[in-house]
Biopython code that builds the backbone (N, CA, C, O; Angstrom):
import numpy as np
from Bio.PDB.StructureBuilder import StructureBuilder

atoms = [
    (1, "UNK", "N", (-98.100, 19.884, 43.365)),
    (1, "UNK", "CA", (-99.323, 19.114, 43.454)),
    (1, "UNK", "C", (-98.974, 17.657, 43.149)),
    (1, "UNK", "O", (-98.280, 17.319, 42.190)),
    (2, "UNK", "N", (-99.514, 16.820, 44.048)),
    (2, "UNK", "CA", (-99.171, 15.353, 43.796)),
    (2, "UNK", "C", (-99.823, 14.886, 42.091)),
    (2, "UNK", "O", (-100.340, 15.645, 41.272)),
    (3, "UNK", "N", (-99.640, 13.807, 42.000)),
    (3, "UNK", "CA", (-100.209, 12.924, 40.735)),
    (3, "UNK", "C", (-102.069, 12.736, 40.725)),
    (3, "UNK", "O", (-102.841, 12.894, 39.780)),
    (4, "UNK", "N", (-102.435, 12.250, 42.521)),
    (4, "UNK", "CA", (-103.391, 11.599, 42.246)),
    (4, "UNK", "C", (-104.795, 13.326, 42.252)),
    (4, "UNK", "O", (-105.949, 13.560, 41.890)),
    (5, "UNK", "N", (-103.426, 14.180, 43.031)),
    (5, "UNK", "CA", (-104.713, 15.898, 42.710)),
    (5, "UNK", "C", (-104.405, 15.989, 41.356)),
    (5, "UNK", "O", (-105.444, 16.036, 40.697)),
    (6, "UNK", "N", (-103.627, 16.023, 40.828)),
    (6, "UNK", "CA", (-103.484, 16.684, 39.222)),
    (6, "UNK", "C", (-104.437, 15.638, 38.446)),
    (6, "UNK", "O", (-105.113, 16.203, 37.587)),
    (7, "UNK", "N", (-104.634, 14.353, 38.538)),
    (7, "UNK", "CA", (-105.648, 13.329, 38.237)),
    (7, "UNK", "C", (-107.190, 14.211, 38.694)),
    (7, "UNK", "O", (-107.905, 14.774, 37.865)),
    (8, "UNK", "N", (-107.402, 14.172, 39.840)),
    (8, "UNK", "CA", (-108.517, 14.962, 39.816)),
    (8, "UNK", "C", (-108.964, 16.107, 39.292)),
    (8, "UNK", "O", (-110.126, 16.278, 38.925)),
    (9, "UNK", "N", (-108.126, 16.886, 39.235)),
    (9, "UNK", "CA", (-108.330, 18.021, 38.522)),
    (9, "UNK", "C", (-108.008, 17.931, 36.734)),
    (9, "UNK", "O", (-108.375, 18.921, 36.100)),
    (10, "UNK", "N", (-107.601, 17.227, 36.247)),
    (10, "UNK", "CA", (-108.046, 16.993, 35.120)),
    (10, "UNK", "C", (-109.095, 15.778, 34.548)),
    (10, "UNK", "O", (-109.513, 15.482, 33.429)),
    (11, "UNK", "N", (-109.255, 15.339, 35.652)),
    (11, "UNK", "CA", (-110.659, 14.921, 35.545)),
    (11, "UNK", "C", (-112.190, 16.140, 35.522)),
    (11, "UNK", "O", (-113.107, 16.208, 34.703)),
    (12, "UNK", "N", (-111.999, 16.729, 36.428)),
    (12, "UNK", "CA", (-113.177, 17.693, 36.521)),
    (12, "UNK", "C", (-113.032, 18.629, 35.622)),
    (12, "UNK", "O", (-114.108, 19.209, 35.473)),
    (13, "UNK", "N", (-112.111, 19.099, 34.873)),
    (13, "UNK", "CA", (-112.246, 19.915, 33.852)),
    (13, "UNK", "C", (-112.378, 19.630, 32.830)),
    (13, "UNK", "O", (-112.710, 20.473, 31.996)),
    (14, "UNK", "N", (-112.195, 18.492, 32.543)),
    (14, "UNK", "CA", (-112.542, 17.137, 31.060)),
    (14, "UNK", "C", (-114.112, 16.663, 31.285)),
    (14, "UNK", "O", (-114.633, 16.135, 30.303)),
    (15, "UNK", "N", (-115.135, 16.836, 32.804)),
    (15, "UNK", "CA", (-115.771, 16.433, 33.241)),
    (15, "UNK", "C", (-116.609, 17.635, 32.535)),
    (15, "UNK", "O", (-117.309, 17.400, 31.549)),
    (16, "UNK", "N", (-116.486, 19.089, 33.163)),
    (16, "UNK", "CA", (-117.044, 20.156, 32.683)),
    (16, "UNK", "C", (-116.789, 20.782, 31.060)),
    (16, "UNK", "O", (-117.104, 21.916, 30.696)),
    (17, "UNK", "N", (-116.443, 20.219, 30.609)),
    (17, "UNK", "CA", (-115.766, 20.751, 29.298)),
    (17, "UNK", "C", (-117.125, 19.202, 28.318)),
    (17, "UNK", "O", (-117.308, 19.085, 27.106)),
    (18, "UNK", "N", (-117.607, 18.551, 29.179)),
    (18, "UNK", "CA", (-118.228, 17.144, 28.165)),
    (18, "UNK", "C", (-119.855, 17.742, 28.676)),
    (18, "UNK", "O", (-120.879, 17.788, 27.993)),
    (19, "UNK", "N", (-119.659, 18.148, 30.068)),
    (19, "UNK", "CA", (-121.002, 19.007, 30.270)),
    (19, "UNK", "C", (-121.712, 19.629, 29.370)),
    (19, "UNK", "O", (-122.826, 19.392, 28.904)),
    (20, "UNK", "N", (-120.542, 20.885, 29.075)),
    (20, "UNK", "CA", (-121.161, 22.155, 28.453)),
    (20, "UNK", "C", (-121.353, 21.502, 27.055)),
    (20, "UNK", "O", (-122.375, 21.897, 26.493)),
    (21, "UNK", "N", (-120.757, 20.771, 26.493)),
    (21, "UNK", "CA", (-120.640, 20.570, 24.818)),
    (21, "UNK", "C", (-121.959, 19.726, 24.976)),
    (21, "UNK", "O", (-122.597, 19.866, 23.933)),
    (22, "UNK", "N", (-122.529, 19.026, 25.728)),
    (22, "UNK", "CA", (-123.787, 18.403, 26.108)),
    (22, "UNK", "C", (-125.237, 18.999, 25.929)),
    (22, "UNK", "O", (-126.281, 18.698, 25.351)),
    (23, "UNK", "N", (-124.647, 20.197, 26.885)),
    (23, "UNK", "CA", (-125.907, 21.165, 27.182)),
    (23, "UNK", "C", (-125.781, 21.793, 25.798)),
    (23, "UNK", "O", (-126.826, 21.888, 25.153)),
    (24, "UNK", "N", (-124.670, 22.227, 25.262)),
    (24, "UNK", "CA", (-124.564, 22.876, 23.901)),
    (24, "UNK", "C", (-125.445, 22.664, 22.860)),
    (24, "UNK", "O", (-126.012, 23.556, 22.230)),
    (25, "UNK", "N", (-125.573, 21.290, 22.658)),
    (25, "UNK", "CA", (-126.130, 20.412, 21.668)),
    (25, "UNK", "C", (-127.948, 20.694, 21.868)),
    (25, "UNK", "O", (-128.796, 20.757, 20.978)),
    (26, "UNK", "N", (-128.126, 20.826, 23.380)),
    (26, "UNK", "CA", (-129.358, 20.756, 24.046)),
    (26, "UNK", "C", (-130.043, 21.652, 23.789)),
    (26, "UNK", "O", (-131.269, 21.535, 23.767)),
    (27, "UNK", "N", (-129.131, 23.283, 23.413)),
    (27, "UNK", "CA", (-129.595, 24.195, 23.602)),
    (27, "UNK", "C", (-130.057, 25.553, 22.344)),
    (27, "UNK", "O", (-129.130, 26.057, 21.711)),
    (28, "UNK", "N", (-131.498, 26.036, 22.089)),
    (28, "UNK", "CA", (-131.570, 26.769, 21.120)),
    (28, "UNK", "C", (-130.750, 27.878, 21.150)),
    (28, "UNK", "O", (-129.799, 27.905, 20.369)),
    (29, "UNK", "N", (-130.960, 28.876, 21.970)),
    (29, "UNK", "CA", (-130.705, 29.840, 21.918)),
    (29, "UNK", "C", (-128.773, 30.612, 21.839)),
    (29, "UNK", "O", (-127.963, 30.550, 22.764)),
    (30, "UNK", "N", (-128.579, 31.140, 20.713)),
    (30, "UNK", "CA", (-127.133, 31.042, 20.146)),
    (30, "UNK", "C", (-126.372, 31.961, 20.949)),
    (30, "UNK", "O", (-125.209, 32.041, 20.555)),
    (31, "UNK", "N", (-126.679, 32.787, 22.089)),
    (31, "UNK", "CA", (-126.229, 33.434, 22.966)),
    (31, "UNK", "C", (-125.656, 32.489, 23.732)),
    (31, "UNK", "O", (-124.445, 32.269, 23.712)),
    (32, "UNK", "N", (-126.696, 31.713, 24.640)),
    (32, "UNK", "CA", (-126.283, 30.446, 25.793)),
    (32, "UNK", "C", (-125.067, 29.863, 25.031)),
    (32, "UNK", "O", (-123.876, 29.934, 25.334)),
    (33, "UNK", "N", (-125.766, 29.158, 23.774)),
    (33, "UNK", "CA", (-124.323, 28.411, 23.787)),
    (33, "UNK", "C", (-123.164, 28.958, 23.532)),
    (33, "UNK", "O", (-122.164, 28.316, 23.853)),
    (34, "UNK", "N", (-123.038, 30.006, 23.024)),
    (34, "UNK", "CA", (-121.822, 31.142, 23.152)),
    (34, "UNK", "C", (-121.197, 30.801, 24.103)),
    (34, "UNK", "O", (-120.063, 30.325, 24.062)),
    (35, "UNK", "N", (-121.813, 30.988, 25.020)),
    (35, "UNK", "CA", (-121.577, 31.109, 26.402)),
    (35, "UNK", "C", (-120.792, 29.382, 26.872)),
    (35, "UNK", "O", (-119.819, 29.296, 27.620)),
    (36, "UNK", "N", (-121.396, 28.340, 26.318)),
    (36, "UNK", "CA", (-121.230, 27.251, 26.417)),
    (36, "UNK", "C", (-119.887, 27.445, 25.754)),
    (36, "UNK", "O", (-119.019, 27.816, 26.545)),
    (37, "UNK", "N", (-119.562, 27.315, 24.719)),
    (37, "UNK", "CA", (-118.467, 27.250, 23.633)),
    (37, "UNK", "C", (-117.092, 27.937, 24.497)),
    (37, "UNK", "O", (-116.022, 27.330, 24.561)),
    (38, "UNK", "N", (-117.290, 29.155, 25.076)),
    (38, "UNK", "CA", (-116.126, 29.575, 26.124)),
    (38, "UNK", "C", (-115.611, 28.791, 26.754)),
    (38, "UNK", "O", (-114.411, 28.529, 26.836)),
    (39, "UNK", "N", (-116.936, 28.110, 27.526)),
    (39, "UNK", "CA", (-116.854, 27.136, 28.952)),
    (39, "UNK", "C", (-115.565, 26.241, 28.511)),
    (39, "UNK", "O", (-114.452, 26.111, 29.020)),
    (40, "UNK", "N", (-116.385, 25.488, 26.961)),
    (40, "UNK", "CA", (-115.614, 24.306, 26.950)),
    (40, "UNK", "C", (-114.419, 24.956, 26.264)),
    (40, "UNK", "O", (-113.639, 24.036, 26.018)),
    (41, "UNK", "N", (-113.935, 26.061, 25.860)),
    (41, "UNK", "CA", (-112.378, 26.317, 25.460)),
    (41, "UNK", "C", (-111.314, 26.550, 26.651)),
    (41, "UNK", "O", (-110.103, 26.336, 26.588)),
    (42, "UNK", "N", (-112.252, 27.173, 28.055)),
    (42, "UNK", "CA", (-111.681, 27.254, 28.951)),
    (42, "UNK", "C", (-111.386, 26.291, 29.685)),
    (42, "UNK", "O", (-110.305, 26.344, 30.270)),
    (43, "UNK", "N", (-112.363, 24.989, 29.894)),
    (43, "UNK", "CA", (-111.788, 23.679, 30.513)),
    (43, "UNK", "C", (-111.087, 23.208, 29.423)),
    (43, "UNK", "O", (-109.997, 22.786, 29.811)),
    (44, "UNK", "N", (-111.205, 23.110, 28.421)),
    (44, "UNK", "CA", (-109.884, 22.005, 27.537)),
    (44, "UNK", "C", (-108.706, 22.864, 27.576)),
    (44, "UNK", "O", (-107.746, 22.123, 27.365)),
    (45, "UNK", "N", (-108.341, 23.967, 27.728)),
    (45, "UNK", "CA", (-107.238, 24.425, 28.043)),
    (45, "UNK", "C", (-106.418, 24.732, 29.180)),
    (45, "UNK", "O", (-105.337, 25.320, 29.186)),
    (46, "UNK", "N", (-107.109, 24.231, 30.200)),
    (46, "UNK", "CA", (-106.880, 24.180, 31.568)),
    (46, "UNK", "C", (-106.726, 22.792, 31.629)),
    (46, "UNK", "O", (-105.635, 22.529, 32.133)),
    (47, "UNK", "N", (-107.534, 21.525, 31.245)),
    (47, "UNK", "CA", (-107.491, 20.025, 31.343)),
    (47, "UNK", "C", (-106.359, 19.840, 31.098)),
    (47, "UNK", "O", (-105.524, 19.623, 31.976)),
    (48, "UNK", "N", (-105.963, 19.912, 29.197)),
    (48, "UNK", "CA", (-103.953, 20.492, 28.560)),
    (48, "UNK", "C", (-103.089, 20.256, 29.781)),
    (48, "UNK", "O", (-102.506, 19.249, 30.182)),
    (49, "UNK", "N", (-103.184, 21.500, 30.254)),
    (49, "UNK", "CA", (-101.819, 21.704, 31.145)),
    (49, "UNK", "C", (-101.460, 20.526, 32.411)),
    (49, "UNK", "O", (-100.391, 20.126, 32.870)),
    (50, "UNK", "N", (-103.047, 20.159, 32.750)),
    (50, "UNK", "CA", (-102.879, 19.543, 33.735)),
    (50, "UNK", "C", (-102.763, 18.222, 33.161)),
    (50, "UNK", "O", (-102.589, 17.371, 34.033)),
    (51, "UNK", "N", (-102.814, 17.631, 31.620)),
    (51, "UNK", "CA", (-102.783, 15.899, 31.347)),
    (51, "UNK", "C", (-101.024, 16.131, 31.046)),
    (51, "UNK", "O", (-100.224, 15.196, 31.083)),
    (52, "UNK", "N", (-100.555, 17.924, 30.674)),
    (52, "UNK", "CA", (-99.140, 17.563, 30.682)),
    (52, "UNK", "C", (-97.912, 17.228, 31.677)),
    (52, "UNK", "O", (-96.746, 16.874, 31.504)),
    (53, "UNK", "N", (-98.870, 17.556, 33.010)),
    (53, "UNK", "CA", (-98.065, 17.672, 34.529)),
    (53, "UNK", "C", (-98.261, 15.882, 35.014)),
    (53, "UNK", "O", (-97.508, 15.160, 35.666)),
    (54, "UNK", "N", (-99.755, 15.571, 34.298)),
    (54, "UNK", "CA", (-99.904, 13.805, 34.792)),
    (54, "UNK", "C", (-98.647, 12.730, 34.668)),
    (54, "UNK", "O", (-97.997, 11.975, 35.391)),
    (55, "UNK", "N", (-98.756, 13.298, 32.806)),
    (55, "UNK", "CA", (-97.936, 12.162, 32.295)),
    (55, "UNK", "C", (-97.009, 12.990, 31.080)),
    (55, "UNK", "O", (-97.014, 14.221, 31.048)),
    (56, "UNK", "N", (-96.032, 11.976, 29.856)),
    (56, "UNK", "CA", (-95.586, 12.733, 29.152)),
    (56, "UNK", "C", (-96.494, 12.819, 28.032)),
    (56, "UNK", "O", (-96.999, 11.743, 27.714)),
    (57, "UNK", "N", (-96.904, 14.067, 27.196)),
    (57, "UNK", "CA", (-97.937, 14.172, 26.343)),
    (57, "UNK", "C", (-98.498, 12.876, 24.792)),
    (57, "UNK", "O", (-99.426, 12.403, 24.136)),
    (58, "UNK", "N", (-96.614, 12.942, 25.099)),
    (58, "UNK", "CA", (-96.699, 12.075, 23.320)),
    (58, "UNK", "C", (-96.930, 10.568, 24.134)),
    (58, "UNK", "O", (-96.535, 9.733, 23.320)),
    (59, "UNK", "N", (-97.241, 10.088, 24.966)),
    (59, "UNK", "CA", (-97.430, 8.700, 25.620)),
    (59, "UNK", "C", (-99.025, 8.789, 25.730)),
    (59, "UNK", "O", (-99.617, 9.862, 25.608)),
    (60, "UNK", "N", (-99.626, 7.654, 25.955)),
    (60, "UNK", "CA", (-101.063, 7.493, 26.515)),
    (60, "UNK", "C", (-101.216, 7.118, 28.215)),
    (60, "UNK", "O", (-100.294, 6.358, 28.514)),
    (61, "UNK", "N", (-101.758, 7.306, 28.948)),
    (61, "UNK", "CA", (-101.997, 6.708, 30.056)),
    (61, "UNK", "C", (-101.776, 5.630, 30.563)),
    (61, "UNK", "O", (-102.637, 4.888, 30.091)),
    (62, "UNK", "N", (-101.124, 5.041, 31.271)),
    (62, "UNK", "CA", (-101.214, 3.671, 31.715)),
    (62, "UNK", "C", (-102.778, 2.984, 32.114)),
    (62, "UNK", "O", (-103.622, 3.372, 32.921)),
    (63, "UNK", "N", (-102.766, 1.649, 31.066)),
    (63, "UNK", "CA", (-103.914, 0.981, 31.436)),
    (63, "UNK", "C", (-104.712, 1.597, 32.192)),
    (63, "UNK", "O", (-105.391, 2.591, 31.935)),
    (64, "UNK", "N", (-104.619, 0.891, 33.318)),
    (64, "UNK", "CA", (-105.313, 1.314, 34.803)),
    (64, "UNK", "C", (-105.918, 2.315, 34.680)),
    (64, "UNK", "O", (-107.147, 2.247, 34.653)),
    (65, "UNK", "N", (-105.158, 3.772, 34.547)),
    (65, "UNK", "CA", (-105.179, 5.141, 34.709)),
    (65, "UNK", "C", (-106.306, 5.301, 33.775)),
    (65, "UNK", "O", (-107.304, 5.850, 34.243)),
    (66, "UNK", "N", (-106.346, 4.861, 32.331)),
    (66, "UNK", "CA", (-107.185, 4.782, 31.336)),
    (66, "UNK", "C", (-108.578, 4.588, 31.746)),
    (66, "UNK", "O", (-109.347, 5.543, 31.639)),
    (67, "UNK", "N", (-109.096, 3.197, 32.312)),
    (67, "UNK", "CA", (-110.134, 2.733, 32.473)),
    (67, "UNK", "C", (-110.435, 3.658, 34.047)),
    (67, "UNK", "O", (-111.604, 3.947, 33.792)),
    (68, "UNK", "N", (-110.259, 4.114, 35.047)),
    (68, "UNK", "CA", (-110.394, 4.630, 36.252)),
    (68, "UNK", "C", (-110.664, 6.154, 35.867)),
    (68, "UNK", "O", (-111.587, 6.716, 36.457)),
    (69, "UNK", "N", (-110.007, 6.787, 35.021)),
    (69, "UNK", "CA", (-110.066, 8.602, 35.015)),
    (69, "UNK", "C", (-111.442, 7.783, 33.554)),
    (69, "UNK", "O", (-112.575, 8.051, 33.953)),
    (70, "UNK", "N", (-111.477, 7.323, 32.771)),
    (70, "UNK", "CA", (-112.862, 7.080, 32.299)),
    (70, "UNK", "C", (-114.141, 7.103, 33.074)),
    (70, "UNK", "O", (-115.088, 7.880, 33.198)),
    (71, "UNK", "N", (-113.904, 6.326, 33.389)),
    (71, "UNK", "CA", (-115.272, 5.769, 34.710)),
    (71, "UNK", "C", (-115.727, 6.556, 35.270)),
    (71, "UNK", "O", (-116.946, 6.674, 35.387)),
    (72, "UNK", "N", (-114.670, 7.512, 35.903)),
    (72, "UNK", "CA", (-114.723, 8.955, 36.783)),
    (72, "UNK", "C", (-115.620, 9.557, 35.964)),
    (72, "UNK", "O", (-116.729, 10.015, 36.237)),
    (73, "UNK", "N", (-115.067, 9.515, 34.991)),
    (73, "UNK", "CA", (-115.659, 11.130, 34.389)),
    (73, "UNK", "C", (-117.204, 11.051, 33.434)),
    (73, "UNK", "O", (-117.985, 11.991, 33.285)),
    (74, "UNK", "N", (-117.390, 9.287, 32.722)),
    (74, "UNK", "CA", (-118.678, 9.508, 32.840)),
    (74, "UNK", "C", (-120.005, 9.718, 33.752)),
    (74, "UNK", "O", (-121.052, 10.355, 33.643)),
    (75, "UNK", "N", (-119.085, 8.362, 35.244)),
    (75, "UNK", "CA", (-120.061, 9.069, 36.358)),
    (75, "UNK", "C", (-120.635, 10.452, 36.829)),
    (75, "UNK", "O", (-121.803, 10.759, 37.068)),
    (76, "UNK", "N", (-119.247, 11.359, 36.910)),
    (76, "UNK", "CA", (-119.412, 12.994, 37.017)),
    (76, "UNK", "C", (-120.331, 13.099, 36.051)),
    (76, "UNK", "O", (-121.342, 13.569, 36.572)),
    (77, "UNK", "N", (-120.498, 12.903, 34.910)),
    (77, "UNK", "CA", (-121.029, 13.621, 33.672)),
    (77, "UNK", "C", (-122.403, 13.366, 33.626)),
    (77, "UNK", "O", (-123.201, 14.203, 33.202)),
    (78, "UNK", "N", (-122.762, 12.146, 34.078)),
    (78, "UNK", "CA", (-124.232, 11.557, 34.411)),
    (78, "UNK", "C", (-124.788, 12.290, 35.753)),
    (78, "UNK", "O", (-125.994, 12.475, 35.913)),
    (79, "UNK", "N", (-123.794, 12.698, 36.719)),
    (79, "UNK", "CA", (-124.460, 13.096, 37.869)),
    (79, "UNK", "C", (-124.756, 14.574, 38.036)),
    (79, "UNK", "O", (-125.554, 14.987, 38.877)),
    (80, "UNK", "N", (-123.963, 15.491, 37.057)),
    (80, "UNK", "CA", (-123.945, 16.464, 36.786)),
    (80, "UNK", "C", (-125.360, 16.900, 35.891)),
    (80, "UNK", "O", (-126.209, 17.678, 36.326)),
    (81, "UNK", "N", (-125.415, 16.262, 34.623)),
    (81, "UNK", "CA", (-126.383, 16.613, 33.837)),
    (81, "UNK", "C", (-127.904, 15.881, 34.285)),
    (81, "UNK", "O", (-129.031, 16.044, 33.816)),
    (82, "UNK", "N", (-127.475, 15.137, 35.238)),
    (82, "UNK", "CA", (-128.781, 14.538, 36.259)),
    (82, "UNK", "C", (-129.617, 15.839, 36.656)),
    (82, "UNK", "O", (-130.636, 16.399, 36.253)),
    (83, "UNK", "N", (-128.560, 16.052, 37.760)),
    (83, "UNK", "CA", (-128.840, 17.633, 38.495)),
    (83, "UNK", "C", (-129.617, 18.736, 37.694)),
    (83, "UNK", "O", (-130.679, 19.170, 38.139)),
    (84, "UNK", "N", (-129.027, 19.241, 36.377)),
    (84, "UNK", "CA", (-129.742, 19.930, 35.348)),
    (84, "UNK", "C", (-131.044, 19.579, 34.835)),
    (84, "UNK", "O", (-131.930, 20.360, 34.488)),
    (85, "UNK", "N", (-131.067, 17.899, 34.824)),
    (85, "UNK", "CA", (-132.466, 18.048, 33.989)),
    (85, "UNK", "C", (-133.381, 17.567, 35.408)),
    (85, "UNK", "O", (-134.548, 17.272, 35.154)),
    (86, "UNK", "N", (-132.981, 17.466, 36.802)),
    (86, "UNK", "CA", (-134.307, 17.518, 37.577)),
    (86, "UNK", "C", (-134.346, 19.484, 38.158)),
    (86, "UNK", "O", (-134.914, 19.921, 39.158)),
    (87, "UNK", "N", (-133.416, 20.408, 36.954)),
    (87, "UNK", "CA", (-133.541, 21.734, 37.672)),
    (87, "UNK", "C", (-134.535, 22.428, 36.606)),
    (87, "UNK", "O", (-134.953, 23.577, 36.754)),
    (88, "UNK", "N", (-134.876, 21.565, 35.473)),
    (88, "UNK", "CA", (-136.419, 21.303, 34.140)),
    (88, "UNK", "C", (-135.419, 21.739, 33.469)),
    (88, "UNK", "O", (-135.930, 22.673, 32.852)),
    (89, "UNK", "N", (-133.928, 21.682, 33.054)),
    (89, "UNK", "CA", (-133.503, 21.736, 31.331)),
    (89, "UNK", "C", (-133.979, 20.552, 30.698)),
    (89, "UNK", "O", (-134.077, 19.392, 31.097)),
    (90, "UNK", "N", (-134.349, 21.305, 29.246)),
    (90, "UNK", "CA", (-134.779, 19.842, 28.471)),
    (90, "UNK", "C", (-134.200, 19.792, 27.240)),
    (90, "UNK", "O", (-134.005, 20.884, 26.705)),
    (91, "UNK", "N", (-133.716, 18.330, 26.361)),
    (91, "UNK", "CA", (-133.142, 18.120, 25.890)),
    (91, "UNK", "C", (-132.026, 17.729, 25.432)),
    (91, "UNK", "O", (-131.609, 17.640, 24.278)),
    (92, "UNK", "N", (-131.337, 17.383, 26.927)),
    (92, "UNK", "CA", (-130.556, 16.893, 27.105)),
    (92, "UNK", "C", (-130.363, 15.277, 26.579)),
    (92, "UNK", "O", (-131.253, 14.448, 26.761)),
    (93, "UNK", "N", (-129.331, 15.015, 26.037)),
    (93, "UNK", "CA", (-129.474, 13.815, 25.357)),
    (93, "UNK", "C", (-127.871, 12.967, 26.325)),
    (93, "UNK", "O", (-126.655, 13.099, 26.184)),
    (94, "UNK", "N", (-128.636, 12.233, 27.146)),
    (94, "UNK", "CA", (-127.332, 11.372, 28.045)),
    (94, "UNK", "C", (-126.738, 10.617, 27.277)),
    (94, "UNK", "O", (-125.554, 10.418, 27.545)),
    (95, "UNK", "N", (-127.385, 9.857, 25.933)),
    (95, "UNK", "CA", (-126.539, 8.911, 25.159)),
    (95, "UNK", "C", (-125.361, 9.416, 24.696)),
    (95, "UNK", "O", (-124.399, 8.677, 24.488)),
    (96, "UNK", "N", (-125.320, 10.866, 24.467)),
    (96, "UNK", "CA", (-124.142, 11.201, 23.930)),
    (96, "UNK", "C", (-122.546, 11.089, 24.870)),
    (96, "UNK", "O", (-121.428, 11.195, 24.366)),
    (97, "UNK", "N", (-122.884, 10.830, 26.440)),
    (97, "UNK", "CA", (-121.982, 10.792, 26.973)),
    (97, "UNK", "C", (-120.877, 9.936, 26.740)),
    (97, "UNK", "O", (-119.762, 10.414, 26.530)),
    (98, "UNK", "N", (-121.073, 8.768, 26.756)),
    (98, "UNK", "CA", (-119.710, 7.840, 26.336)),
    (98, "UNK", "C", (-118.769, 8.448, 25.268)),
    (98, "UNK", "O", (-117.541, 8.466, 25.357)),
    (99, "UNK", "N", (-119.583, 8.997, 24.141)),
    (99, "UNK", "CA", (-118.838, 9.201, 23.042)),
    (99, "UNK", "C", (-118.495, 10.046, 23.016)),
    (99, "UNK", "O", (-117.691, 10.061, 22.084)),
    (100, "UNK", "N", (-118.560, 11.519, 23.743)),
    (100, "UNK", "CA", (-118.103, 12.639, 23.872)),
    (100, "UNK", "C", (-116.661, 12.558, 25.133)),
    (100, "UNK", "O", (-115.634, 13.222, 24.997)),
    (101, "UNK", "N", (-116.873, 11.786, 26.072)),
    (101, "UNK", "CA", (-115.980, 11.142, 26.610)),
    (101, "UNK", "C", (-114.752, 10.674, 26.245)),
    (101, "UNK", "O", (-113.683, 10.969, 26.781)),
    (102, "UNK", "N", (-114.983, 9.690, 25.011)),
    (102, "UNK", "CA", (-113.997, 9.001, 24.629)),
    (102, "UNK", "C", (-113.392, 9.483, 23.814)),
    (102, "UNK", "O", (-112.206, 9.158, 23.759)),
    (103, "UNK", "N", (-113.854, 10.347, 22.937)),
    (103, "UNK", "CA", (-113.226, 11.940, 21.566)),
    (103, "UNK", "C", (-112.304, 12.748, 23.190)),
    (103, "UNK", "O", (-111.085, 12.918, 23.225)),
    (104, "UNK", "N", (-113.179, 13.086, 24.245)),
    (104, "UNK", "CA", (-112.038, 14.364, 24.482)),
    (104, "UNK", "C", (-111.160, 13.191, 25.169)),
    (104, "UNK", "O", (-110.577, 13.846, 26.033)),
    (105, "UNK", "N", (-110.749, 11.978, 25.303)),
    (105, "UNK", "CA", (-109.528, 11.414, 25.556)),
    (105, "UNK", "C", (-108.560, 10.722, 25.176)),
    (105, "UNK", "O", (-107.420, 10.407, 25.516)),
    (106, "UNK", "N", (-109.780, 10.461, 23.869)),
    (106, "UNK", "CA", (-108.525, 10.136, 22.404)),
    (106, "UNK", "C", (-108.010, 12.056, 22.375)),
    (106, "UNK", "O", (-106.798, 12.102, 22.168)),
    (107, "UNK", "N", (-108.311, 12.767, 22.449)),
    (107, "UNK", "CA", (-107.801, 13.934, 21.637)),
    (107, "UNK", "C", (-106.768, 14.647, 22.498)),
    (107, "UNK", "O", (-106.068, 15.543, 22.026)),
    (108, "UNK", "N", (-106.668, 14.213, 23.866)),
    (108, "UNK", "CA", (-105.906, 14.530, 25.005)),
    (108, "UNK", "C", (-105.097, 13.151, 25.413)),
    (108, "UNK", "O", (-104.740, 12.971, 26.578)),
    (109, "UNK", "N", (-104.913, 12.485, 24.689)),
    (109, "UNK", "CA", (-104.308, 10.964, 24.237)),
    (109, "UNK", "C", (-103.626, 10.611, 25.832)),
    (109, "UNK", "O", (-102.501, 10.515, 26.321)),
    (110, "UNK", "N", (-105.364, 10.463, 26.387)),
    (110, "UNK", "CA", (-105.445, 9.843, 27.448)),
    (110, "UNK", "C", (-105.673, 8.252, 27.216)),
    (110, "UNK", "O", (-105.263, 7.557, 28.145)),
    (111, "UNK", "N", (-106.280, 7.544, 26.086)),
    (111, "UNK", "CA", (-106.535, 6.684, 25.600)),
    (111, "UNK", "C", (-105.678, 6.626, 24.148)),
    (111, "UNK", "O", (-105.200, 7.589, 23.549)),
    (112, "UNK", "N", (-105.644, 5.646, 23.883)),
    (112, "UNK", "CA", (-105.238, 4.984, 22.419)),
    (112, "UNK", "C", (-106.410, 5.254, 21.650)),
    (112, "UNK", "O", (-107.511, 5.234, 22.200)),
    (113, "UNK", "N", (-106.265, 5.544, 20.239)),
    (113, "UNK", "CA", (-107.252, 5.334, 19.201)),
    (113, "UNK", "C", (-107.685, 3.888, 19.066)),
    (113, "UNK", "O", (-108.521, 3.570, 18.219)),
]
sb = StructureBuilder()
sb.init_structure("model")
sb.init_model(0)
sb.init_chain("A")
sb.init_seg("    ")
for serial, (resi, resn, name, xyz) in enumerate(atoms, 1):
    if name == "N":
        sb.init_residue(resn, " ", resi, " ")
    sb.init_atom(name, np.array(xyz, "f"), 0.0, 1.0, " ", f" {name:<3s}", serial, name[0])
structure = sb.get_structure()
């Protein structure tokens, strides 16, 4: 797989993994988010493999790469949880996006602290 698919694809699973922890927050019932809590163990462990095929782990992203797979993925994350709350979920809180963003890419040291 080239650089710029392995970029996409750990974009969309860093994308879905900021989803569910979203809706998580959103959501009463402790079954659903069960259900949520999988989601996001299964995309951050799938995202892993693919930020280790991008680049080398103990390095951060190059600039560029930094600010562009960002951008990506709050857009996805806004357009995604868009979709949900015109399908009537409620409680969704969009402010949390940036910052849930920027934790899973400090923590996948896609970014610098």
């Amino acid at each position: 797989m080239n650089r710029n698919r392995l970029l996409a694809a750990f974009i969309s699973h860093i994308t879905n993994m900021v989803v569910h922890q979203i809706l998580e927050k959103a959501i009463d019932s402790p079954e659903i988010a069960q259900s949520y809590k999988n989601e996001i163990k299964n995309s951050l462990t799938i995202a892993k493999s693919y930020r280790g095929r991008i680049h080398p782990l103990d390095n951060a992203l190059p600039s560029h790469d930094n600010r562009e797979v960002r951008d990506k993925i709050i857009r996805e994350v806004r357009t995604k949880l868009g979709r949900r709350m015109a399908k009537g979920y409620d409680n969704i809180d969009i402010s949390l996006i940036e910052d849930f963003v920027d934790k899973a890419l400090k923590d996948m040291k896609v970014i610098e602290d």
